[in-house]
Structures are given as C-alpha cells and as structure tokens.
Steps between C-alpha positions, in 0.01 A plus 500: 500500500648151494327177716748402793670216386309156705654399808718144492306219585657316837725781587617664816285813614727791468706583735434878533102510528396110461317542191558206278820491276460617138754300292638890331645636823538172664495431822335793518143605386613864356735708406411714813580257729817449319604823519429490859730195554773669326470832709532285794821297392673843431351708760690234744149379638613075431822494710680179695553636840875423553608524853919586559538154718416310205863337367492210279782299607521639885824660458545899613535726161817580412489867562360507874789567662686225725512455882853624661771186533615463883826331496 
C-alpha cells in the first residue's frame, strides 16, 4: 500500500470535508472527495437559481405574445 501523498503547505482546506489540500487531487485532499464533487456537479446538486423575471436588457422576449392594438 502506497503513503498518501503530503498535503500542500499554505493551502485551502478542502472544500468537501476541510481536511487540508493534498497537492495530487488539488483543492481537494482525496480522490474521494473528488469523486464526490463530481457526483454533485452532474447529479444537478451546484445550480444558479434563475428566476423567469430575470431579462438582461428589460425588454419582453420576443415570443410572449403582444398586448391587442386599440385603434
């Protein structure tokens, strides 16, 4: 069985369990919590909540339909 390689001197902790970071799977301390951080990105689990209201330059979308003309 092979030693675990030494952690980086100065680094972050690892995001996943806070163990210090080991310069071989940085930022993280293991392959473990590597593979964890990967199941999570394609499980869906880091998401941007979007809302529908948000509309960069303020402007209805060009496929909602448009408000009846009274002439």
């Amino acid at each position: 069985m092979s030693a675990a390689a030494p952690p980086a001197a100065g680094g972050k902790p690892c995001p996943i369990c806070g163990k210090p970071m080991v310069e071989k799977y940085r930022p993280f301390c293991s392959a473990r919590c590597a593979d964890l951080d990967l199941h999570r990105w394609l499980t869906g689990a880091y998401a941007i909540p979007v809302t529908e209201n948000d509309d960069e330059d303020g402007e209805e979308p060009s496929l909602a339909p448009k408000p009846p003309r009274e002439d």
